[in-house]
TORTORVO-468316 format. One record per residue: x, y, z of N, C-alpha, C, O, CB in turn; residue in one letter; residue number from 0. Coordinates in nm, 2 decimals, padded with zeros to 4 digits. Glycine has a CB too. Layout:
BEGIN
(rec (X, Y, Z), (X, Y, Z), (X, Y, Z), (X, Y, Z), (X, Y, Z), A, NUM),
...
END
This chain:
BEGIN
(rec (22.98, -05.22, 06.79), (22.98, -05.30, 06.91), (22.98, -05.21, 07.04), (23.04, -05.11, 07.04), (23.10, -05.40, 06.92), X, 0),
(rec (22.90, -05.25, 07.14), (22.89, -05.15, 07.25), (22.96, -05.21, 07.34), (22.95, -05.33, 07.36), (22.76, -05.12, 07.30), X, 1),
(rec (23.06, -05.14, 07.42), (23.14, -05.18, 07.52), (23.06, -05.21, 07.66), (22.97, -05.14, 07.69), (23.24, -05.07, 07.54), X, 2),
(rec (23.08, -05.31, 07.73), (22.98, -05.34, 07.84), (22.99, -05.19, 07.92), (22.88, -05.14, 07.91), (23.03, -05.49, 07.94), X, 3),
(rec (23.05, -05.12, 07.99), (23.07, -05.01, 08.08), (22.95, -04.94, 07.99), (22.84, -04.94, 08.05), (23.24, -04.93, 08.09), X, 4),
(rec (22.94, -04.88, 07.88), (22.85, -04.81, 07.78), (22.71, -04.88, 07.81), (22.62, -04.81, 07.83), (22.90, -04.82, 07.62), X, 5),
(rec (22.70, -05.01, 07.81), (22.57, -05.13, 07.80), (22.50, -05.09, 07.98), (22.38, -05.07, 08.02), (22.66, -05.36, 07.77), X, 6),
(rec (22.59, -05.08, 08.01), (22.56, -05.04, 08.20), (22.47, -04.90, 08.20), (22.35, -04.89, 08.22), (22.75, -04.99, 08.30), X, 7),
(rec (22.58, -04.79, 08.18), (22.53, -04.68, 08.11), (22.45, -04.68, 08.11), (22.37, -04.66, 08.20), (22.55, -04.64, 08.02), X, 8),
(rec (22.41, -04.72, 07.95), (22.25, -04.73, 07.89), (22.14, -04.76, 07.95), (22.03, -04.72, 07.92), (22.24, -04.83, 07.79), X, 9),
(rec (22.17, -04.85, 08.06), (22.05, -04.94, 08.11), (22.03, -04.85, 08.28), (21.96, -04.89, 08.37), (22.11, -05.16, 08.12), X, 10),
(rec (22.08, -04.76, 08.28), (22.11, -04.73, 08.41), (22.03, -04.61, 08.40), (21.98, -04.57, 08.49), (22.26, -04.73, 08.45), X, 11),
(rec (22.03, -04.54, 08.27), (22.02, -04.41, 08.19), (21.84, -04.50, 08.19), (21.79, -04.49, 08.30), (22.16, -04.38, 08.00), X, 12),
(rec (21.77, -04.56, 08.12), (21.69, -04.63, 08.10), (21.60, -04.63, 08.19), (21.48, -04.59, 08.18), (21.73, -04.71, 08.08), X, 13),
(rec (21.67, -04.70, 08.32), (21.59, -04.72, 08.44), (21.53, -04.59, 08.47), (21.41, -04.57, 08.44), (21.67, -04.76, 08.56), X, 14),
(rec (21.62, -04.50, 08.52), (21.68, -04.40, 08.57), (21.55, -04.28, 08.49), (21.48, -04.20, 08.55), (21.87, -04.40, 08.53), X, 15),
(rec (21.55, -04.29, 08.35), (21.42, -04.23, 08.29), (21.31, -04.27, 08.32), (21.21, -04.20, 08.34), (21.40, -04.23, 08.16), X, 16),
(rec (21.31, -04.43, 08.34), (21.18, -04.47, 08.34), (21.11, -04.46, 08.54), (20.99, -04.48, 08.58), (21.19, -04.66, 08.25), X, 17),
(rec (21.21, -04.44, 08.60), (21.17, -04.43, 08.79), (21.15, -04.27, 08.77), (21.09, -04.24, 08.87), (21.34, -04.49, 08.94), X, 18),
(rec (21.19, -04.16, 08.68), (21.18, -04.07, 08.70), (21.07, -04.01, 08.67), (21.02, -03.91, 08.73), (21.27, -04.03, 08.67), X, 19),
(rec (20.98, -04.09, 08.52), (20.87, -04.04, 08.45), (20.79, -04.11, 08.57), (20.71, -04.03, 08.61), (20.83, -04.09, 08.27), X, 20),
(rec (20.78, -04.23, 08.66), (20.67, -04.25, 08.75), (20.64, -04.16, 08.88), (20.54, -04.16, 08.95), (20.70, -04.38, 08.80), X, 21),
(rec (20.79, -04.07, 08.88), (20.77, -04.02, 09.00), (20.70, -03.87, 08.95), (20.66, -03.79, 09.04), (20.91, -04.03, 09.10), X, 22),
(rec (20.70, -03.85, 08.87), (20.65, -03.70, 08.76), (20.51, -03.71, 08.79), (20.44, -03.61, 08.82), (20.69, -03.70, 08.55), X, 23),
(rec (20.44, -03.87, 08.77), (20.33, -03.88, 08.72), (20.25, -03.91, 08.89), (20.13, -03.92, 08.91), (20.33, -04.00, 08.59), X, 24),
(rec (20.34, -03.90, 08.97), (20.28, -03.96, 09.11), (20.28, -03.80, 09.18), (20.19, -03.75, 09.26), (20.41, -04.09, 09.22), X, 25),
(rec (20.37, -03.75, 09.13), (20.37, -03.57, 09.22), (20.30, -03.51, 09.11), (20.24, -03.41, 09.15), (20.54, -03.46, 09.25), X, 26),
(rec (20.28, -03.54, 09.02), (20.15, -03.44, 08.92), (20.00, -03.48, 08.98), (19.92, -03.40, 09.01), (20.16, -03.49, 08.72), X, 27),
(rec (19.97, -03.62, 08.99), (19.82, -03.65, 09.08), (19.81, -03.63, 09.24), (19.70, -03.64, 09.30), (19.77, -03.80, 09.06), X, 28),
(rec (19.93, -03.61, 09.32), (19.94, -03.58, 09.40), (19.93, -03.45, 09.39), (19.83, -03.42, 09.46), (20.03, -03.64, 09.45), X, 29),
(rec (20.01, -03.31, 09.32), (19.99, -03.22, 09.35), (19.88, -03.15, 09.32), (19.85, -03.04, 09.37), (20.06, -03.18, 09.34), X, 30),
(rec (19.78, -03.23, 09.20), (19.62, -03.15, 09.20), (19.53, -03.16, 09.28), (19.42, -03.12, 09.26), (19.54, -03.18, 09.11), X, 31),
(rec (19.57, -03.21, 09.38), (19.50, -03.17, 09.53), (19.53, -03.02, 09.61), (19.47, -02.96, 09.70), (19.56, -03.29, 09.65), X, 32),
(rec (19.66, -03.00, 09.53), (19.67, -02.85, 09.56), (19.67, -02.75, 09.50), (19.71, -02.74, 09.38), (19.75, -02.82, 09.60), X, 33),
(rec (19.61, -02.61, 09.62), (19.59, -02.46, 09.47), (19.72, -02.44, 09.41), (19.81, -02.48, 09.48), (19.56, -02.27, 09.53), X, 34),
(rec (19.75, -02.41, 09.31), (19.81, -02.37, 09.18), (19.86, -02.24, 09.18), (19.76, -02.16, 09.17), (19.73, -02.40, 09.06), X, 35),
(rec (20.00, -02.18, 09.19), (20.07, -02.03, 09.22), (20.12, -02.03, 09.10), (20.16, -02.14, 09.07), (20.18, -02.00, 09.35), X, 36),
(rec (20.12, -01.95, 09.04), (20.22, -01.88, 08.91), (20.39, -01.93, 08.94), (20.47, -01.97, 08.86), (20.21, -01.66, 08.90), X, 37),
(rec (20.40, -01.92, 09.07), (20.56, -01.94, 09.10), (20.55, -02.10, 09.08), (20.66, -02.14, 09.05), (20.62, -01.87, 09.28), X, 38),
(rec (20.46, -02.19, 09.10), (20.47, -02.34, 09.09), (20.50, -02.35, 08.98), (20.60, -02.41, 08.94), (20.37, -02.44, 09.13), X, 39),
(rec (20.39, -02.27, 08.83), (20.40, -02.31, 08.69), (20.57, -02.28, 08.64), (20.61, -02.35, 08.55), (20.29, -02.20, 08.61), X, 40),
(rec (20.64, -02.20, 08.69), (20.75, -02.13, 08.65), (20.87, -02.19, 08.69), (20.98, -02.19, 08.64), (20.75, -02.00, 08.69), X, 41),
(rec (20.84, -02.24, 08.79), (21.01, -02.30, 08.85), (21.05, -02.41, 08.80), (21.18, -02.42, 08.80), (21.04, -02.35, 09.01), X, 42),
(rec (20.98, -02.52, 08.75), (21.00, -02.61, 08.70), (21.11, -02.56, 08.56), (21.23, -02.61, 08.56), (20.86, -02.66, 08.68), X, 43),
(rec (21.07, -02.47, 08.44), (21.14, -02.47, 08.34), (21.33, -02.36, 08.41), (21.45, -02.38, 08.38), (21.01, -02.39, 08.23), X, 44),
(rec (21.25, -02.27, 08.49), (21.36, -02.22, 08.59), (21.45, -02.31, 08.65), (21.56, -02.27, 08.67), (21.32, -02.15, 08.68), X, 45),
(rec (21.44, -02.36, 08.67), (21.52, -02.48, 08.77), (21.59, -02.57, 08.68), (21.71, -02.57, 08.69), (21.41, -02.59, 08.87), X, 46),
(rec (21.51, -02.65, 08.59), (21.57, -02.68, 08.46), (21.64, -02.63, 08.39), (21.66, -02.70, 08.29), (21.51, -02.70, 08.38), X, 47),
(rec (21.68, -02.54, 08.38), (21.77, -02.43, 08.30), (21.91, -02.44, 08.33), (22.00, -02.41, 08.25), (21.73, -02.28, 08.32), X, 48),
(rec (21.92, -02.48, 08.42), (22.08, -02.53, 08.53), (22.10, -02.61, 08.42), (22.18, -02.57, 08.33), (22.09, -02.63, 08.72), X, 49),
(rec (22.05, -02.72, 08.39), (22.09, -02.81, 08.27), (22.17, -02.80, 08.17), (22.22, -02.88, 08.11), (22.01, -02.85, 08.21), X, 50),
(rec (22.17, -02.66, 08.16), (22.26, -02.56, 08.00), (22.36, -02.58, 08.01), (22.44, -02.56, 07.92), (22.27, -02.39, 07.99), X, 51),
(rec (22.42, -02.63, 08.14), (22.56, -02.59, 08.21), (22.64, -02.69, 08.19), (22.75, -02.71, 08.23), (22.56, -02.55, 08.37), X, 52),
(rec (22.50, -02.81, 08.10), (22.65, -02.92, 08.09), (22.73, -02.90, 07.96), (22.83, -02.96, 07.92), (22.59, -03.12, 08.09), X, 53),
(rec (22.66, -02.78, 07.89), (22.71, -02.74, 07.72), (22.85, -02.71, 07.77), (22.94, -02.72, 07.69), (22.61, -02.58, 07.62), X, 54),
(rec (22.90, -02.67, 07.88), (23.05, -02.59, 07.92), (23.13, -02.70, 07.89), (23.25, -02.68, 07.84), (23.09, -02.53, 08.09), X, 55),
(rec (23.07, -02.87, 07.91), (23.18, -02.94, 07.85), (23.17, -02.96, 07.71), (23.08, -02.96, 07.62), (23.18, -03.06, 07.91), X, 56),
(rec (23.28, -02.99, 07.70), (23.32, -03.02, 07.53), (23.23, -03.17, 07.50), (23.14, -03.19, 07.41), (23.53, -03.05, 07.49), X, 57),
(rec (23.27, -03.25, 07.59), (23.18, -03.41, 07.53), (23.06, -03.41, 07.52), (23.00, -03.51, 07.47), (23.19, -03.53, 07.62), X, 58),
(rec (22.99, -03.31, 07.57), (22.82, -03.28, 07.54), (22.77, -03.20, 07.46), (22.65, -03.17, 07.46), (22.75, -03.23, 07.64), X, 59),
(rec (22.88, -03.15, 07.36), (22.86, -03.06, 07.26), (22.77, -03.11, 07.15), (22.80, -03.23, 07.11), (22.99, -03.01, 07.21), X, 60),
(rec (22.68, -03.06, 07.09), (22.65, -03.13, 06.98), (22.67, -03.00, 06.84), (22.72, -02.88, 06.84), (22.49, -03.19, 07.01), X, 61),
(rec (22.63, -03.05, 06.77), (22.61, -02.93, 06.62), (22.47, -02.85, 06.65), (22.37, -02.89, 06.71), (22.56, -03.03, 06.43), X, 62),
(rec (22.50, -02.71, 06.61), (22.37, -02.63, 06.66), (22.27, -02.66, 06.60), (22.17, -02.65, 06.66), (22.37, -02.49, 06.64), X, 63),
(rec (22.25, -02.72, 06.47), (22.12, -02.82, 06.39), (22.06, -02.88, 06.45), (21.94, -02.86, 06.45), (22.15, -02.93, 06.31), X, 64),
(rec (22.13, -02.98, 06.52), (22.06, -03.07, 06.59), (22.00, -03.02, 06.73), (21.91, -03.07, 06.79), (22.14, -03.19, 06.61), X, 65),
(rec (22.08, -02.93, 06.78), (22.03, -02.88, 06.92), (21.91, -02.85, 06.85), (21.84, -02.95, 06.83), (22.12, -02.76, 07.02), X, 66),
(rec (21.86, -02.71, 06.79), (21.77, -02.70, 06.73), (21.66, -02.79, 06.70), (21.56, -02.78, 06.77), (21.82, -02.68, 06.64), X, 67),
(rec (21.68, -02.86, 06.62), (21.60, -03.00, 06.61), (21.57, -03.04, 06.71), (21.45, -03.05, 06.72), (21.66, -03.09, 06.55), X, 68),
(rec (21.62, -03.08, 06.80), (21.57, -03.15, 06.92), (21.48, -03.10, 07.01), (21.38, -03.16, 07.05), (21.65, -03.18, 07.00), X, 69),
(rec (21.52, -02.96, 07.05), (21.44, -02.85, 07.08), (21.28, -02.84, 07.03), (21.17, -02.85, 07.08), (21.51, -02.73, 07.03), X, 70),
(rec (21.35, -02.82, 06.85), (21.17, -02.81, 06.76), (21.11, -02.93, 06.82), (21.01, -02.91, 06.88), (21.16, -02.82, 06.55), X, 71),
(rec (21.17, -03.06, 06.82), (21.07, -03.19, 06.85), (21.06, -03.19, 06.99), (21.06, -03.32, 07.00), (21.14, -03.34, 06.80), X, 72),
(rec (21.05, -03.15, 07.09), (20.97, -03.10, 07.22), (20.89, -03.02, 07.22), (20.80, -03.04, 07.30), (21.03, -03.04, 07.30), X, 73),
(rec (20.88, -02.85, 07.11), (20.83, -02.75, 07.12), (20.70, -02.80, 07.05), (20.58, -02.80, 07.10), (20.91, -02.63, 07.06), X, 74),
(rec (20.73, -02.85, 06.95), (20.61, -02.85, 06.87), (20.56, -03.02, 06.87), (20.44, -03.01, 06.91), (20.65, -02.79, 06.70), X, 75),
(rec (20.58, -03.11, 06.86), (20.50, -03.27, 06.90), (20.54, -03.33, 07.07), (20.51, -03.44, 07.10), (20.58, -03.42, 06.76), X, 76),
(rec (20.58, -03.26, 07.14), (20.57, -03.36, 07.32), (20.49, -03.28, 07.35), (20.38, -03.32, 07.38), (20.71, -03.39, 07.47), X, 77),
(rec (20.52, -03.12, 07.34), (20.44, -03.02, 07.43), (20.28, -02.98, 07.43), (20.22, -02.93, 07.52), (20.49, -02.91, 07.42), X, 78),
(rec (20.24, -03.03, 07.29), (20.10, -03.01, 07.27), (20.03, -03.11, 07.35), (19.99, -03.07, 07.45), (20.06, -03.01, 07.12), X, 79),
(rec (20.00, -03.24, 07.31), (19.94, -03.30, 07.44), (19.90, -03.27, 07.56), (19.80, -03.28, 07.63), (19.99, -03.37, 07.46), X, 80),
(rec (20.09, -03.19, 07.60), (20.04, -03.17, 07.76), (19.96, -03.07, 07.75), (19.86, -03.07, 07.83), (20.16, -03.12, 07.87), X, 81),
(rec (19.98, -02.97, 07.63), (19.93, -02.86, 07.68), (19.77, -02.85, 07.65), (19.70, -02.75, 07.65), (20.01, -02.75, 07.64), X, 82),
(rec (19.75, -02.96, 07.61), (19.61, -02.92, 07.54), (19.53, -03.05, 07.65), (19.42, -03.10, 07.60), (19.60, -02.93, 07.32), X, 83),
(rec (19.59, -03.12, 07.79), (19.52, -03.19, 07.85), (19.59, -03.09, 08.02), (19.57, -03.14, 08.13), (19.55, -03.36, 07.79), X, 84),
(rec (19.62, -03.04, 08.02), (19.61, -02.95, 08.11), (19.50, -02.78, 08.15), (19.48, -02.68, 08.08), (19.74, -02.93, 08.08), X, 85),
(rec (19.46, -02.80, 08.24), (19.33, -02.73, 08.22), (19.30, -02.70, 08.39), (19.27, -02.79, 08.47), (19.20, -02.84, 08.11), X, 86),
(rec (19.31, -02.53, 08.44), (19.29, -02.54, 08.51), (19.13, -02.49, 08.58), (19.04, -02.42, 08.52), (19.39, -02.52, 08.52), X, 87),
(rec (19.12, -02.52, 08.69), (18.98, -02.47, 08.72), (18.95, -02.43, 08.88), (19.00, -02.49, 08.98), (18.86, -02.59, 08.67), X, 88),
(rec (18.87, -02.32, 08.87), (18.86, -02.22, 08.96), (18.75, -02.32, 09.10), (18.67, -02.40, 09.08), (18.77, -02.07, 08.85), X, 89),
(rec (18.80, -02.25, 09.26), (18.74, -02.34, 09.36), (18.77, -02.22, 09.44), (18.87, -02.18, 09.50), (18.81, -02.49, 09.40), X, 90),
(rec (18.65, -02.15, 09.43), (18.63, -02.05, 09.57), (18.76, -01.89, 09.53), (18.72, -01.81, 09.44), (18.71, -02.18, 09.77), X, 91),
(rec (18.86, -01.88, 09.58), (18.98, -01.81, 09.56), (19.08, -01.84, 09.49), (19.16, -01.77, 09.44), (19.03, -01.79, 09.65), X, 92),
(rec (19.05, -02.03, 09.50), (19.16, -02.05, 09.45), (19.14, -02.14, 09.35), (19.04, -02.20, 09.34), (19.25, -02.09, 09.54), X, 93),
(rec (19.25, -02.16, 09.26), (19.31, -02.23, 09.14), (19.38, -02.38, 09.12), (19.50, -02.41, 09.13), (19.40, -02.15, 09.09), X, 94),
(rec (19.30, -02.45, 09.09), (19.35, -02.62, 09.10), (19.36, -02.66, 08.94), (19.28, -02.61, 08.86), (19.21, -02.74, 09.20), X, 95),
(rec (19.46, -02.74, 08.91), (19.48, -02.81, 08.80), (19.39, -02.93, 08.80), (19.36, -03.01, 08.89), (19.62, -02.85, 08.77), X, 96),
(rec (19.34, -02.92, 08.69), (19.23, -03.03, 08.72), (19.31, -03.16, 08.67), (19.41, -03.14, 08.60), (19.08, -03.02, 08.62), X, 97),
(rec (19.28, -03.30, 08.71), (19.32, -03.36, 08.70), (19.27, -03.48, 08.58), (19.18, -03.56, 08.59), (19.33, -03.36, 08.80), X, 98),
(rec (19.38, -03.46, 08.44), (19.35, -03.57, 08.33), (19.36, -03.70, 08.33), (19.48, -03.74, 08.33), (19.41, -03.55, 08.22), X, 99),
(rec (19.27, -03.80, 08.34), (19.31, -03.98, 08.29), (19.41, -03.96, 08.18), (19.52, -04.03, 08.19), (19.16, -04.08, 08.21), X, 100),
(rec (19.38, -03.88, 08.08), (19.48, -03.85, 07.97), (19.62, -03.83, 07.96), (19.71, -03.87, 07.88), (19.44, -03.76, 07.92), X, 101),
(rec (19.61, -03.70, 08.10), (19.74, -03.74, 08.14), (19.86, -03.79, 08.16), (19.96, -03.73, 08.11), (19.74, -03.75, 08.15), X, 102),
(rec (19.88, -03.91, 08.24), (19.90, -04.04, 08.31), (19.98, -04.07, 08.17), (20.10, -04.05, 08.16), (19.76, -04.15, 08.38), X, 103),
(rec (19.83, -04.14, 08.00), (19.87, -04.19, 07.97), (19.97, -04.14, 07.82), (20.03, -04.20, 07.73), (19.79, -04.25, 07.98), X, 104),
(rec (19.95, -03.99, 07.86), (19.98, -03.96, 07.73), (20.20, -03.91, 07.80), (20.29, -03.88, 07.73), (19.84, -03.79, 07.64), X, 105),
(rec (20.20, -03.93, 07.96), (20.30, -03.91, 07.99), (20.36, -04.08, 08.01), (20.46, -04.12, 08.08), (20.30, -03.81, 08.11), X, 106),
(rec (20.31, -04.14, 07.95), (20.37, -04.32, 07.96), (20.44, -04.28, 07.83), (20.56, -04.26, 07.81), (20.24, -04.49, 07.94), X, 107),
(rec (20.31, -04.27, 07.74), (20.37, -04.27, 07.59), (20.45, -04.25, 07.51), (20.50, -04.30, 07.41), (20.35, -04.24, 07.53), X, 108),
(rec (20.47, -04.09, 07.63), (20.64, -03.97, 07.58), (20.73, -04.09, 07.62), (20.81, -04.14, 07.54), (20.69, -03.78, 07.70), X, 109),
(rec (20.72, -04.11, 07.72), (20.85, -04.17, 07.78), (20.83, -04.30, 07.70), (20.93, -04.37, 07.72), (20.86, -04.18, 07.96), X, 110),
(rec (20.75, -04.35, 07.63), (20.79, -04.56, 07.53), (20.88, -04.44, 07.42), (21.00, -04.46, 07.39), (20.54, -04.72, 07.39), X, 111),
(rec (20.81, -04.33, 07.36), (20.86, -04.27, 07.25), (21.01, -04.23, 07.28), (21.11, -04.26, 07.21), (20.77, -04.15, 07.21), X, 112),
(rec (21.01, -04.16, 07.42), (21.15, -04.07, 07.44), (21.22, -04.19, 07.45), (21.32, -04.17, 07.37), (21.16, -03.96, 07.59), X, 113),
(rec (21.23, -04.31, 07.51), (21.30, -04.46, 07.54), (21.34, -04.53, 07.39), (21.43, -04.60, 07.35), (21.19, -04.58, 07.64), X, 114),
(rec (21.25, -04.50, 07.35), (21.28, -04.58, 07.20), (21.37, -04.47, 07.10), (21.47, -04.51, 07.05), (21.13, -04.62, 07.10), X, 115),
(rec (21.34, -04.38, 07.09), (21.45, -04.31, 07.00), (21.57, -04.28, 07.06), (21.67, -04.25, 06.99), (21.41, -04.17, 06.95), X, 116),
(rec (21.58, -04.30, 07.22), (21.70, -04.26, 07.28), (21.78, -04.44, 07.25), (21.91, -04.44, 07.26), (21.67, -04.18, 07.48), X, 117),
(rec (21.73, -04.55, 07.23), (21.83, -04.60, 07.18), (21.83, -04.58, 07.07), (21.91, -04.67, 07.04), (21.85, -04.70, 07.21), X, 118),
(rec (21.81, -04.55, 06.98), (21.83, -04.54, 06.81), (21.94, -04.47, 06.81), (22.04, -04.51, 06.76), (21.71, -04.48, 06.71), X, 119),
(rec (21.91, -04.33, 06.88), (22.02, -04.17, 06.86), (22.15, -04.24, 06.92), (22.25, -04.23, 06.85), (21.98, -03.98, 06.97), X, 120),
(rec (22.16, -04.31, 07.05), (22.26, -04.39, 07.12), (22.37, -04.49, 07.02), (22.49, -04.51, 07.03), (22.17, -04.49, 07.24), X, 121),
(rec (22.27, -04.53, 06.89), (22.44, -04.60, 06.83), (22.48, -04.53, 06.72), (22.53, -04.59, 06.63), (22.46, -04.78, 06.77), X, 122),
(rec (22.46, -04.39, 06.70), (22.53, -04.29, 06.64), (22.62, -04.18, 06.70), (22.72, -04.14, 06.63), (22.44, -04.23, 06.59), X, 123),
(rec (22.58, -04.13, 06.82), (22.65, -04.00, 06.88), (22.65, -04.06, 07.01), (22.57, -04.13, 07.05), (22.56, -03.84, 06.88), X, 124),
(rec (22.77, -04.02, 07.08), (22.80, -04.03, 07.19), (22.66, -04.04, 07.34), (22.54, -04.00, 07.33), (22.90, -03.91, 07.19), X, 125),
(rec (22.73, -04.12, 07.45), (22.64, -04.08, 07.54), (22.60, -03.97, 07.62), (22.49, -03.96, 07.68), (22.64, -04.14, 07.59), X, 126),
(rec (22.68, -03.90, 07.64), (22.71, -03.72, 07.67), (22.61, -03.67, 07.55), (22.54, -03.57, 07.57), (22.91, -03.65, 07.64), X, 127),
(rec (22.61, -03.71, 07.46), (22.58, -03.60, 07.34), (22.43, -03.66, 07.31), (22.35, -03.58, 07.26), (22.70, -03.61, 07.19), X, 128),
(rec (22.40, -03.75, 07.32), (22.27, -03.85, 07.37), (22.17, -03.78, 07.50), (22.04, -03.76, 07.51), (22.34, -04.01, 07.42), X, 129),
(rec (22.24, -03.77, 07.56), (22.21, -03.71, 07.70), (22.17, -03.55, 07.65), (22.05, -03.50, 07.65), (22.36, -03.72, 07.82), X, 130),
(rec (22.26, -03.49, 07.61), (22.22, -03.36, 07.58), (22.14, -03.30, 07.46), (22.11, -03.18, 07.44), (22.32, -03.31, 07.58), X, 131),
(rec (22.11, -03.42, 07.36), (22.00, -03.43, 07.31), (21.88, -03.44, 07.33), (21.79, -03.37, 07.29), (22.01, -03.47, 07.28), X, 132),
(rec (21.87, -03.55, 07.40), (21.73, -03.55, 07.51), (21.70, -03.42, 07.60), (21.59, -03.36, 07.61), (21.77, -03.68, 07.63), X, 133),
(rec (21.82, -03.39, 07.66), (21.79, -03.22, 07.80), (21.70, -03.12, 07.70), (21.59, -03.08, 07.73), (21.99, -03.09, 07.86), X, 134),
(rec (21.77, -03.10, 07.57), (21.72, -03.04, 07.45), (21.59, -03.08, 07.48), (21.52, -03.02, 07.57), (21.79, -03.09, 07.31), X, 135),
(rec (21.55, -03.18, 07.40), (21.39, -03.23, 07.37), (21.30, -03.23, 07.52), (21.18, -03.23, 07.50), (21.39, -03.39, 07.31), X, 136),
(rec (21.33, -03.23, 07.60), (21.27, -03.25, 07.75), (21.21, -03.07, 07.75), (21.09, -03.02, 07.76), (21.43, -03.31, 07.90), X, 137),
(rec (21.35, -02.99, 07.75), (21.33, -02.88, 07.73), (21.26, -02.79, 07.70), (21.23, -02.68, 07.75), (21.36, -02.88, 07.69), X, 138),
(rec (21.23, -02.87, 07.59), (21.18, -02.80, 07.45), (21.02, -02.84, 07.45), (20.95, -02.80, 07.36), (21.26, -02.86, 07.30), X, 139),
(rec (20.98, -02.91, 07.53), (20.88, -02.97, 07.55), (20.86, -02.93, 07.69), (20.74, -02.97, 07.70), (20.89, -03.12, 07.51), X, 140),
(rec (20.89, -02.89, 07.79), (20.84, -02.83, 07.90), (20.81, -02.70, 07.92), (20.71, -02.66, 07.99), (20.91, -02.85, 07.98), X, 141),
(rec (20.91, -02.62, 07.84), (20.86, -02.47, 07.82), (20.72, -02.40, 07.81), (20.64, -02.34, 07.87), (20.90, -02.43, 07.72), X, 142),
(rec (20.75, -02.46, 07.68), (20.60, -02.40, 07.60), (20.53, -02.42, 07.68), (20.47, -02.32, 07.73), (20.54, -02.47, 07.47), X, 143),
(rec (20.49, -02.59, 07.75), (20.40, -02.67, 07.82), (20.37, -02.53, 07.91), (20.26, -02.46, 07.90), (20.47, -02.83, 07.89), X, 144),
(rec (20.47, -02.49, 08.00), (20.47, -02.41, 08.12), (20.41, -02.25, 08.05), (20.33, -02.17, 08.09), (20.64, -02.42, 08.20), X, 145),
(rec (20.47, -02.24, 07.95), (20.44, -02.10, 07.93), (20.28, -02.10, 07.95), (20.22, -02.04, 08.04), (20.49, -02.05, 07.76), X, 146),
(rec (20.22, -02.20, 07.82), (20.10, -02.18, 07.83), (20.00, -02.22, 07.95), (19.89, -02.16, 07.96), (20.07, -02.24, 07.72), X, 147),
(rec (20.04, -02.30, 08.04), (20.00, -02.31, 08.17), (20.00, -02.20, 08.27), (19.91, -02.18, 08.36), (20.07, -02.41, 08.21), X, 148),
(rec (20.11, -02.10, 08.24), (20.09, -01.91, 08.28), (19.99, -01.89, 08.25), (19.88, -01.89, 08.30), (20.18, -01.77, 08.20), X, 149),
(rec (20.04, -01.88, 08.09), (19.88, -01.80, 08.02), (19.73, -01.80, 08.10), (19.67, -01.71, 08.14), (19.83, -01.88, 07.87), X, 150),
(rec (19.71, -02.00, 08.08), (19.58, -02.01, 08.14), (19.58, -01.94, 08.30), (19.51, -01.84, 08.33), (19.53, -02.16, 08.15), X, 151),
(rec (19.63, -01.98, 08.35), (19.64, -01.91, 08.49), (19.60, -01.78, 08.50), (19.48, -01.75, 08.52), (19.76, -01.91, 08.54), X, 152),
(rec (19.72, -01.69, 08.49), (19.66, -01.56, 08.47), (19.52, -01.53, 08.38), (19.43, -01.47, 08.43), (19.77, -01.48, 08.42), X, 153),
(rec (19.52, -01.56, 08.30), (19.34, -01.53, 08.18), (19.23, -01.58, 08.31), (19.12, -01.52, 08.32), (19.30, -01.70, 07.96), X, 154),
(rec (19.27, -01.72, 08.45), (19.14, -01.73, 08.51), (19.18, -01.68, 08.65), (19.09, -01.67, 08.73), (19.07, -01.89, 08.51), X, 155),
(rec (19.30, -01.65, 08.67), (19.28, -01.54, 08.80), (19.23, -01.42, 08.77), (19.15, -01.38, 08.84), (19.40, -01.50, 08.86), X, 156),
(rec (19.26, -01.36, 08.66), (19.25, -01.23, 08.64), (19.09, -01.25, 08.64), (19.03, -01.17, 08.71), (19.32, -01.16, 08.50), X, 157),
(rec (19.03, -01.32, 08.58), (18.87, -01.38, 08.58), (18.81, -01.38, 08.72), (18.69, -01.36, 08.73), (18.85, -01.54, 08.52), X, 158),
(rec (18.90, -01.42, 08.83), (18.87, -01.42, 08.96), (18.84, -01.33, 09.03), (18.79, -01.34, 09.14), (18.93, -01.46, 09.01), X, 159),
(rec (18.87, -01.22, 08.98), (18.93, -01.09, 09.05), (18.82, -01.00, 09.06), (18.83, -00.89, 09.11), (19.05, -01.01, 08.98), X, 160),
END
């Protein structure tokens, strides 16, 4: 049985993903109007990394398995999409992400997928530990995304030069 305060939570947690993936998807077509710096590809996973800091509490602890796991299910099935519909291209000096239809929909999808398993994991393990499952998988699925978004970058600046 879920306690109403928890039911709040949940739905708040919910929203709260789902106003966050629209505003991802409004500053991602908003910002392919602009050139593209190595320091833009990077801060995102940098800046995200503060997130580690909620492991210091005990109620967000999980088993290292599952951190693991959650991680692998970002690294290897959210991150490929992005990364294989991200693609940038060269304008004069400078470097613009081009902009996918694919995109848009393949960042709806994560988020029906990420919304639906986050209530399934929710009536097993705590909501702290729910939460820090997800940071995991978000994670784990932005990295790579970003690493390889370096890569291209540098392979078509260096091409510029």
């Amino acid at each position: 049985m879920i306690h109403p305060t928890q039911a709040g939570l949940q739905a708040t947690s919910t929203v709260g993903s789902a106003l966050f993936a629209v505003m991802v998807i409004l500053y991602r077509i908003k910002g392919a109007a602009k050139p593209v710096t190595l320091r833009k590809i990077i801060i995102p996973p940098l800046a995200m990394s503060s997130g580690f800091l909620m492991f210091l509490f005990p109620m967000t602890r999980i088993p290292w398995l599952w951190a693991v796991g959650a991680w692998a299910a970002g690294a290897l099935f959210f991150s490929y999409p992005l990364i294989r519909t991200s693609r940038f291209v060269p304008s004069g000096r400078e470097i613009y992400l081009e902009r996918s239809k694919a995109f848009v929909v393949i960042l709806l999808v994560l988020l029906a997928i990420r919304l639906l398993l986050h209530s399934y994991v929710e009536r097993y393990v705590t909501l702290p530990q729910t939460g820090a499952l997800f940071f995991l998988l978000a994670y784990g699925m932005l990295l790579p995304w970003r690493l390889a978004m370096a890569a291209q970058f540098r392979r078509l600046e260096a091409a510029l030069r």
